[in-house]
C-alpha positions as CSV (number, residue, x, y, z in Angstrom):
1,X,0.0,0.0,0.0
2,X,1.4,3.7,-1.0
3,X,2.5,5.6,2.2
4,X,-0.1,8.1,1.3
5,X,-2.8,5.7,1.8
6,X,-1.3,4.2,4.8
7,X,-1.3,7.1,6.6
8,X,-5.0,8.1,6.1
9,X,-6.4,4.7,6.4
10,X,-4.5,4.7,10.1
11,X,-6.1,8.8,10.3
12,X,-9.7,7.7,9.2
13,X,-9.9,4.9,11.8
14,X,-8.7,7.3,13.9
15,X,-11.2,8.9,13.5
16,X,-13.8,6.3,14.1
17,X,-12.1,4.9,16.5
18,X,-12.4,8.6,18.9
19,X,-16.0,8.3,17.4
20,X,-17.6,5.1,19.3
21,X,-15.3,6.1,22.2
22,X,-17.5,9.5,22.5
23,X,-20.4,7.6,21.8
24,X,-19.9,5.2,23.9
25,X,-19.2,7.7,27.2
26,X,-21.8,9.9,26.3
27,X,-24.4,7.0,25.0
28,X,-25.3,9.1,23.0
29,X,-24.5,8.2,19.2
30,X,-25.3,11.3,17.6
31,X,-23.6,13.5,20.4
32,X,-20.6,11.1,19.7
33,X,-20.3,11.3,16.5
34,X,-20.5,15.3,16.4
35,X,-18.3,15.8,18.8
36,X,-15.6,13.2,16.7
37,X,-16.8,14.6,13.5
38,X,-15.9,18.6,14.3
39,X,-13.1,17.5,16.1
40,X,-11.6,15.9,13.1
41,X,-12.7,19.0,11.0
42,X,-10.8,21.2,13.0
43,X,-7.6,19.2,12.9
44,X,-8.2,18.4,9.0
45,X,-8.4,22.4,8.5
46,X,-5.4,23.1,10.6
47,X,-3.6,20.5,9.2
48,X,-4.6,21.7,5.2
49,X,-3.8,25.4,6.1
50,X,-0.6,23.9,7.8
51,X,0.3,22.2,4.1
52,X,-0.5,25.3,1.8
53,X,1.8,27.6,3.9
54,X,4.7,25.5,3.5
55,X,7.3,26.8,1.2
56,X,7.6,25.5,-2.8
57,X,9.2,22.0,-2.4
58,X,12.9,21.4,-3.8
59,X,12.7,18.8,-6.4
60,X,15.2,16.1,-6.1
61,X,16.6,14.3,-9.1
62,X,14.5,11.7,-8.9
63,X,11.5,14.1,-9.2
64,X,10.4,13.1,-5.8
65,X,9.0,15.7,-3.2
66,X,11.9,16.8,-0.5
67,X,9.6,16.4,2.6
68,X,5.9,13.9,2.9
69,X,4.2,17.0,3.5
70,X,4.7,18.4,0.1
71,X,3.1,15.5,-1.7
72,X,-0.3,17.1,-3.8
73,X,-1.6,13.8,-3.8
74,X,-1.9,13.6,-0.2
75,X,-3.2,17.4,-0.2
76,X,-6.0,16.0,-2.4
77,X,-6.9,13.2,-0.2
78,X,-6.8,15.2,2.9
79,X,-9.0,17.8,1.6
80,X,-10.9,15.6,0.0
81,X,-11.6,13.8,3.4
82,X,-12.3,17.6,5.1
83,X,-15.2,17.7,2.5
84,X,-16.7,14.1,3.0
85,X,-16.5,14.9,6.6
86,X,-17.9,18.6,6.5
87,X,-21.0,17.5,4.4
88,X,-21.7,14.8,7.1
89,X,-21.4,17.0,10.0
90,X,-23.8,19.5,7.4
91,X,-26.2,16.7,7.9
92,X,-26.3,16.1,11.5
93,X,-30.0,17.4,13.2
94,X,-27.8,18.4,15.8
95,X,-26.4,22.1,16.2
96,X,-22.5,21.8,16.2
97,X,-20.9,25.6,17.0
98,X,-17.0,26.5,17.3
99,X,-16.3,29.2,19.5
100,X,-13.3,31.3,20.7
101,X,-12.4,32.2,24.2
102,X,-14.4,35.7,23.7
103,X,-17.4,33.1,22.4
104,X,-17.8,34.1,18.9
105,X,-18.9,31.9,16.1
106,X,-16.2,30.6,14.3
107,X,-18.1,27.5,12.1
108,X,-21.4,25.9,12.7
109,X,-23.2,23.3,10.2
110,X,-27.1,24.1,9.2
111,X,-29.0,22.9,11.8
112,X,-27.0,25.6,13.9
113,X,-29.8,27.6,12.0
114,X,-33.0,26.0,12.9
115,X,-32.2,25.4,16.3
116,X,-30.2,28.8,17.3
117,X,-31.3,31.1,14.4
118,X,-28.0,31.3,13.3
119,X,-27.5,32.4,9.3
120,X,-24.5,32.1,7.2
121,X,-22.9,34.6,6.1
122,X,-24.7,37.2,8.8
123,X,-23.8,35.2,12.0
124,X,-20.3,33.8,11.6
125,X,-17.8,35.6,14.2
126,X,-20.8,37.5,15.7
127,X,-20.8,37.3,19.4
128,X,-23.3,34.3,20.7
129,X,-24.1,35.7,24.3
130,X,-24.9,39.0,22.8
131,X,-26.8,37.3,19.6
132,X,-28.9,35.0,22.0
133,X,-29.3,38.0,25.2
134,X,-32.3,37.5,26.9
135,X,-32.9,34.2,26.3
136,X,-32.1,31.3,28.8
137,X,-29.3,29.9,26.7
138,X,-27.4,33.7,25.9
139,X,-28.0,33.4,30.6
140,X,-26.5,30.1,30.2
141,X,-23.6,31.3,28.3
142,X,-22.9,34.3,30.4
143,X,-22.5,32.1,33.1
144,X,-20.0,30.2,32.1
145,X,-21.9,27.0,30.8
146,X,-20.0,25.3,33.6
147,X,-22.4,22.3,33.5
148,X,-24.9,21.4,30.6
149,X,-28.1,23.2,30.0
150,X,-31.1,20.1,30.1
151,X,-33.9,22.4,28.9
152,X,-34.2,25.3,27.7
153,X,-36.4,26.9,24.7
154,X,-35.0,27.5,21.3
155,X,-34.6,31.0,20.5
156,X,-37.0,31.1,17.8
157,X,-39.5,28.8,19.0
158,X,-40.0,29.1,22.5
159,X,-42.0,25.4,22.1
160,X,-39.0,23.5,20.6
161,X,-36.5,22.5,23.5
162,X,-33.1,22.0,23.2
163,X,-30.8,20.3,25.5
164,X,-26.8,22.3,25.3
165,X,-23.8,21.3,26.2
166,X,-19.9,23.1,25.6
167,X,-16.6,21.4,25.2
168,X,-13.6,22.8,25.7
169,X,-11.1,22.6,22.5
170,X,-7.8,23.2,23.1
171,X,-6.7,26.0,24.6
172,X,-9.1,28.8,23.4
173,X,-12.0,27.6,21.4
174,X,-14.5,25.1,22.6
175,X,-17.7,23.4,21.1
176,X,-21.4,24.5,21.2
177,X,-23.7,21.1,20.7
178,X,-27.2,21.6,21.0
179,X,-30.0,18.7,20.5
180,X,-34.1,18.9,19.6
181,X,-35.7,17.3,22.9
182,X,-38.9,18.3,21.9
183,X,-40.1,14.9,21.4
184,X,-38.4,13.2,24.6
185,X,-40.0,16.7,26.5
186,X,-43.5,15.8,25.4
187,X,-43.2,12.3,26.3
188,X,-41.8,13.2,29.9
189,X,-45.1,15.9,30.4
190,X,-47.1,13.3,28.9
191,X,-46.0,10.8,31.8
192,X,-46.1,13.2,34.6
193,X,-49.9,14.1,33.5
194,X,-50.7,10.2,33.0
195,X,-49.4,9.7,37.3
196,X,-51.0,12.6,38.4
197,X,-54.4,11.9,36.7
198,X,-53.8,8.0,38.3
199,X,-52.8,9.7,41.4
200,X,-56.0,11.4,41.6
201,X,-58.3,8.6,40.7
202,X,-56.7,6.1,43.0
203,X,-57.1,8.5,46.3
204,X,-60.9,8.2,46.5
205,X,-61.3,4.6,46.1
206,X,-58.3,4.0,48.4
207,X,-59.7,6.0,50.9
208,X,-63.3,4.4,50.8
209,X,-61.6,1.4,51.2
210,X,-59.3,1.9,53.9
211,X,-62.5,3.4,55.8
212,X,-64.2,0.5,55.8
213,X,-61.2,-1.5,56.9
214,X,-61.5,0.5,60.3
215,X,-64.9,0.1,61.3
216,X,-64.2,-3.9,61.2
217,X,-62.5,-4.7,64.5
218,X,-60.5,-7.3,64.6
219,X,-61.5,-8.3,67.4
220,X,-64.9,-9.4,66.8
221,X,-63.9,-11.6,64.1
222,X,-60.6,-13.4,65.7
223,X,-60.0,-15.9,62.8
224,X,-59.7,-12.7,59.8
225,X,-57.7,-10.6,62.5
226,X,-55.1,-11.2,60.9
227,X,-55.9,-10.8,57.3
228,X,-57.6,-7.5,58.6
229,X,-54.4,-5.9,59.6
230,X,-52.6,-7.2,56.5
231,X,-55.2,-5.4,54.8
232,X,-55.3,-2.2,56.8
233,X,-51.4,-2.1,56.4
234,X,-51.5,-2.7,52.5
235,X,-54.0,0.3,52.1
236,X,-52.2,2.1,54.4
237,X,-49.1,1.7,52.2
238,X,-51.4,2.1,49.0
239,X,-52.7,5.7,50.3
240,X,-49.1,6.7,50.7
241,X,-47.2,6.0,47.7
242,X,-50.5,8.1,45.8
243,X,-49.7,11.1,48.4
244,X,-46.2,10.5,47.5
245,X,-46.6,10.7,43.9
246,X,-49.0,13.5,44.0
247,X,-46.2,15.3,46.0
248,X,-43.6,14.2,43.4
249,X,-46.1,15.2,40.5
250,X,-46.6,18.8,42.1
251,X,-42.8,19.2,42.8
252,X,-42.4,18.7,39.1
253,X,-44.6,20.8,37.5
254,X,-44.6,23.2,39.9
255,X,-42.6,26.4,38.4
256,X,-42.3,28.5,41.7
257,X,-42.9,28.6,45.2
258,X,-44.8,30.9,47.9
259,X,-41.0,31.7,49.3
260,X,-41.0,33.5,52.8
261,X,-38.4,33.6,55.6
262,X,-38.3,30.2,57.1
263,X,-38.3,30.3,61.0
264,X,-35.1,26.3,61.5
265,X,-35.7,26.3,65.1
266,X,-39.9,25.2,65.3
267,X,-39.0,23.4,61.7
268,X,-36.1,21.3,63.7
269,X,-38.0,20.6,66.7
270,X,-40.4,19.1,64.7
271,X,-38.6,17.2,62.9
272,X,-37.1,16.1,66.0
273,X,-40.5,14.9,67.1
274,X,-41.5,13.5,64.4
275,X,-38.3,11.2,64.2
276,X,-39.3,10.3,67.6
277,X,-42.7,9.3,66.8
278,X,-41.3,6.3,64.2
279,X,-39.2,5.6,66.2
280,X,-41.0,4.5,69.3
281,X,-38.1,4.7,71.4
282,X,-35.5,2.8,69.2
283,X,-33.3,5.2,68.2
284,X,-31.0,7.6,70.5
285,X,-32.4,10.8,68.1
286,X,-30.1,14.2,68.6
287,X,-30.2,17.4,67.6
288,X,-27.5,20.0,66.6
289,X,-27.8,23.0,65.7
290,X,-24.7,25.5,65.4
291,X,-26.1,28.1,63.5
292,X,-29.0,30.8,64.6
293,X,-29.8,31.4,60.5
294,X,-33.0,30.9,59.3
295,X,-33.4,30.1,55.4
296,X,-35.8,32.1,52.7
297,X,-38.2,29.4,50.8
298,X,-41.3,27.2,51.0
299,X,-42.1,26.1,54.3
300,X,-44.1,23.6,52.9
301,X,-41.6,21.7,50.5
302,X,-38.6,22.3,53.0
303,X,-40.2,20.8,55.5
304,X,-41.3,17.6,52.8
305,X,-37.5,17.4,51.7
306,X,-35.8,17.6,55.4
307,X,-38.7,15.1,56.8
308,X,-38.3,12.6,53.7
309,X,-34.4,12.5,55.2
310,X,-35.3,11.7,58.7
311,X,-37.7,9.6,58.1
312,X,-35.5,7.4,56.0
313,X,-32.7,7.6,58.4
314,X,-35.2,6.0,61.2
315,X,-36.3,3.4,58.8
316,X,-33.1,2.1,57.8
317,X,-31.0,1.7,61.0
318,X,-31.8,-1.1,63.4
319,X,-33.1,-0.7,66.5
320,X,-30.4,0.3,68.9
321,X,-28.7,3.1,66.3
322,X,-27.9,6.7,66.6
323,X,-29.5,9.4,64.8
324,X,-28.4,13.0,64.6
325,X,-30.2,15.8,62.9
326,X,-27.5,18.7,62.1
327,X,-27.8,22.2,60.8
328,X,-24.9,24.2,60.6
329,X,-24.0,27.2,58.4
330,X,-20.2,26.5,56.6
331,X,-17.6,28.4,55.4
332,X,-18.0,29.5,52.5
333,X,-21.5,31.0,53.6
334,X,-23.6,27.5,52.8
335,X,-26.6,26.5,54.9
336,X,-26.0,22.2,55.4
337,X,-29.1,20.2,56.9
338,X,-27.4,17.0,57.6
339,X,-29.0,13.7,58.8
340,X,-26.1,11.1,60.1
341,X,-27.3,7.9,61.1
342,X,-25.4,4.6,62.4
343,X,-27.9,2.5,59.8
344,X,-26.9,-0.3,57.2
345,X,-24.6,2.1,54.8
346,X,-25.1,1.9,51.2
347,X,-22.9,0.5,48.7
348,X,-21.1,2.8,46.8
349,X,-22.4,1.8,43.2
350,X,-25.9,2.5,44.5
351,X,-25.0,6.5,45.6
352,X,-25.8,7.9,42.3
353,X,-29.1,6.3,41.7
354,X,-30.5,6.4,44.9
355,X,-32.8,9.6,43.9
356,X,-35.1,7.8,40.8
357,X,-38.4,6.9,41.4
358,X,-39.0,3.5,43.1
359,X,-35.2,3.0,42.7
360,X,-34.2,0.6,45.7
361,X,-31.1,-0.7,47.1
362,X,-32.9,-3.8,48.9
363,X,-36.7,-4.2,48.1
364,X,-37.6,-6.1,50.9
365,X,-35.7,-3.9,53.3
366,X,-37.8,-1.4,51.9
367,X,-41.4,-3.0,52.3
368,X,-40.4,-4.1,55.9
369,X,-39.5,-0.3,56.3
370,X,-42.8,0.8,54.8
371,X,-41.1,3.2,52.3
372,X,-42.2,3.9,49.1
373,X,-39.2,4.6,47.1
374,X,-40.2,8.2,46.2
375,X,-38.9,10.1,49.2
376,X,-35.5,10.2,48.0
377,X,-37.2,12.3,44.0
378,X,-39.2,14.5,46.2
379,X,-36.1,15.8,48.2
380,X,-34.0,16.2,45.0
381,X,-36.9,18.1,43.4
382,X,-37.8,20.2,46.5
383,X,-34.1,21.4,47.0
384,X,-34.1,21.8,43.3
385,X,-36.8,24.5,43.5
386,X,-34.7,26.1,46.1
387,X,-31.3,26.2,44.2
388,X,-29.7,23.5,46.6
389,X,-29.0,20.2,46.2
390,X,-28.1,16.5,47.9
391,X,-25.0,15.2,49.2
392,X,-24.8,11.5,49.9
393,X,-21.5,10.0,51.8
394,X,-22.1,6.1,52.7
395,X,-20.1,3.3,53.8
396,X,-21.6,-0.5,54.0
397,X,-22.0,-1.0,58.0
398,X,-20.6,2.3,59.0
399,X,-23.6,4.5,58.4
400,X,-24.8,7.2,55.4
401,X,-24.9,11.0,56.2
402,X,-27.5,12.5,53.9
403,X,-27.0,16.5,53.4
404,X,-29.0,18.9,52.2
405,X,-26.8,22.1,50.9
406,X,-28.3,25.4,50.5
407,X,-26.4,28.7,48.6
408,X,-25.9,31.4,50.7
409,X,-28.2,33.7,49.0
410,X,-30.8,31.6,51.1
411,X,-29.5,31.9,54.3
412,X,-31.1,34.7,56.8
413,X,-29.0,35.5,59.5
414,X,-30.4,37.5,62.6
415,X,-28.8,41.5,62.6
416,X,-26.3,40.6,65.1
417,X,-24.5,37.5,63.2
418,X,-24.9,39.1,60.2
419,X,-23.2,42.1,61.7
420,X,-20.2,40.2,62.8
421,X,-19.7,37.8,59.4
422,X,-16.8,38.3,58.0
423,X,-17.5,40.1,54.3
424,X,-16.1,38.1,51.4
């Protein structure tokens, strides 16, 4: 084989190669491949603009070039390549955007056009954050697109959603991907209605049911007593996964919140009470708390999220265990509600999952417990609404700590702390 074609053979597999790698980590194929196939763009166009500004070969005697690089046949192949590959990342329904440091559009492929309104020749070095200003994404970018953007309108139709992500390129440019979710977003509202309208239905007949299960005493019919308190317990357990998901279903469709100044101490000393109520004396339940601030949010959904955490911590350590309910203020300015307890410990591989909906680490642990596996996706929602978010450190045998961090923006401290914080 001629070196020429040796070496781009070895290039496109490459190539490929860095493709199912990306697609593979990301799972996502599409993502994958547009991330390989702009990559490989921009080191095909560096490497072309890198050939043509080398100097007019010295022919030798033999009338072969002086140096590889100066071959035209491998010019030819190589730009011939940058084409093949620039038409399929032309055709990609993903928006694929190359930005400098200062964020302005470098390249972008077609679809750059119907998802981000961006036009060729009008748009290319224009400044994104000022070309999409006032729009969630030109916010996102301001920011610093630190993390990716799940959901956000498109620019030009507010109903199509996109899903963003940036990638740092080298040194100063990085790449601008941005997908259609439109159809995954419909499906996802489409689900959320289908539980809540389930939800709904369910609670009535549940109820009736459950009501009647009361008025027969055990008692009076010793051989059913205890089918009867099977039953009671069942509907009991029924009635609360349907509160749960109704909870869950509000959380996620729930855009704001009736925020107000939220008083810890009568929130912790309930919680502390209620702790001790399932517990029924098993548990040596504490409570610390080495901060006077208060927080700004909904009373309602706090106290849903810092209950849910309690509750669990009483239902997965054995009789016998410690329980301590911590609020402290860090720092760096951070409110932390922290539940330690001396339970069962999770394994590691479980941490990252542990907030899906009916995900569980042991299902029968969790029906002797009586949990529903939702309390876990109302917390993450109900912190979400107040710009916090869950830390989980576990160990098998030693123990989980389950924290609930809170920016510092949310943190109300009485005139006399506040006086003597230090300033930042």
């Amino acid at each position: 084989m001629p070196r020429s074609r040796l070496i781009n053979a070895v290039l496109l597999g490459g190539w490929l190669l860095a493709v199912t790698l990306l697609a593979y980590l990301v799972r996502q194929p599409l993502a994958g491949f547009a991330v390989a196939a702009a990559l490989a763009l921009i080191w095909m166009s560096w490497s072309m603009q890198r050939l043509r500004s080398l100097p007019a070969p010295s022919v030798t005697p033999a009338d072969t070039p002086a140096h590889p690089g100066h071959d035209p046949r491998r010019v030819r192949l190589l730009a011939a390549q940058f084409r093949a590959l620039r038409n399929a990342v032309a055709a990609l329904p993903d928006a694929v955007v190359l930005l400098d440091d200062q964020c302005h559009a470098l390249w972008f492929n077609p679809a750059a056009g119907a998802l981000l309104g961006l036009q060729r020749p009008l748009h290319l070095h224009c400044n994104l954050r000022e070309q999409l200003r006032d729009t969630a994404i030109g916010d996102w970018l301001a920011a610093g697109a630190n993390e990716p953007l799940q959901d956000a309108p498109a620019p030009q139709d507010p109903l199509r959603h996109l899903s963003l992500s940036l990638i740092p390129v080298g040194e100063s440019q990085r790449l601008l991907l941005a997908r259609d979710i439109s159809t995954l977003a419909r499906l996802e509202q489409m689900r959320r209605d289908f539980v809540a309208n389930v939800s709904h239905e369910l609670r009535t007949p549940l109820t009736v049911i459950h009501g009647y299960l009361e008025l027969l005493d055990p008692e009076d019919v010793p051989q059913l007593a205890g089918v009867l308190n099977d039953m009671r317990g069942q509907s009991k357990r029924m009635a609360q996964i349907v509160e749960d998901l109704l909870t869950l279903s509000r959380l996620e469709t729930q855009t704001g919140a009736n925020e107000e100044p939220v008083a810890m101490a009568p929130l912790l000393a309930t919680l502390r009470r209620e702790a001790e109520a399932l517990s029924q004396g098993r548990h040596r339940i504490t409570l610390e708390v080495e901060t006077p601030a208060d927080l700004f949010g909904s009373l309602k959904d706090l106290h849903s999220a810092c209950s849910n955490l309690v509750s669990n911590a009483v239902r997965y350590t054995p009789s016998g265990g410690g329980i301590r309910i911590r609020w402290e203020r860090r720092d760096d300015g951070n409110g932390a509600f922290s539940v330690i307890d001396t339970g069962y410990g999770i394994p590691a591989h479980h941490i990252s999952r542990l907030t899906e909906r009916f995900y569980r680490v042991s299902s029968s642990r969790s029906r002797d417990s009586g949990g529903t596996g939702l309390g876990l996706s109302i917390v993450k929602h109900a912190l979400g609404m107040h710009q916090a978010r869950i830390e989980i450190r576990s160990e098998p045998g030693q123990g989980s700590t389950f924290t609930a961090l809170f920016p510092a923006a949310r943190m109300l401290l009485p005139i006399a702390a506040a006086d003597a914080a230090p300033v930042d």
